[in-house]
N, C-alpha and C positions, 0 to 999 in steps of 0.2 A: 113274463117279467121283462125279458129284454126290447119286446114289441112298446111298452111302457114306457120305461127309459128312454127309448128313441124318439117313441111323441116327445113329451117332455122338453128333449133335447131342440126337436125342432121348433118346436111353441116357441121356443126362448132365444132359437135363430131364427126366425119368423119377427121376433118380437126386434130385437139386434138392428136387423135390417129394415125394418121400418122406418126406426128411429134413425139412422144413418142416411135414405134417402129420401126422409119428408124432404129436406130441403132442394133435391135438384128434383120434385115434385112440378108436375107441368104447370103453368100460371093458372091466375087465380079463375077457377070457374065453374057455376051451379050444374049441379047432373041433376036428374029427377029421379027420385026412388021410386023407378017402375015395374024394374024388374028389366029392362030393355036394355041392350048394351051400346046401341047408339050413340048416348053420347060420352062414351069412353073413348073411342076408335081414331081422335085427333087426339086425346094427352099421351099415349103413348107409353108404354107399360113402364115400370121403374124397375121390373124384375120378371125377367122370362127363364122359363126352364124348358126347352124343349124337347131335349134328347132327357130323359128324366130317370131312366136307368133304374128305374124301381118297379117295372111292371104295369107302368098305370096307373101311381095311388102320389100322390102327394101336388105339390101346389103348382101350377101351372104359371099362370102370370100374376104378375100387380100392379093395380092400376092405385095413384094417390092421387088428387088433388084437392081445392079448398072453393071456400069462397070467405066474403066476409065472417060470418057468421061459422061455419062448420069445417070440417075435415073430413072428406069423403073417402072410403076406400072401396075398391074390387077386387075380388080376388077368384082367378080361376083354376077348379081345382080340377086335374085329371082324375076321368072314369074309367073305372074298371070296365073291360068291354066284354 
């Protein structure tokens, strides 16, 4: 039950902060959905977590930016090792 709640809880601070820093989002620019992280590595993440104090398990960094058309996001989530 309380493992639940805390998702929840983070979904909707996940959700928070998104919304908060689309705008200082790096300028406007196409990534390829390739699976490849290349061309993230110059915008520059909008949300890093690296001492993460949970073991391993939750979100790592975030990457936003756009272009004309779309809204792109990445997100890296730490593994359990």
């Amino acid at each position: 039950m309380l493992k639940k709640e805390a998702g929840r809880k983070m979904r909707k601070l996940l959700a928070v902060v998104l919304f908060l820093l689309l705008p200082a989002a790096a300028g406007a620019a196409t990534v390829a959905i390739d699976g490849a992280a290349g061309d993230w590595e110059d915008k520059g993440a909008v949300y890093e977590n690296l001492d993460n104090g949970r073991g391993e398990r939750g979100i790592k960094r975030v990457w936003v930016t756009h272009d004309a058309e779309y809204l792109y996001f990445r997100i890296d989530w730490w593994q359990d090792g």
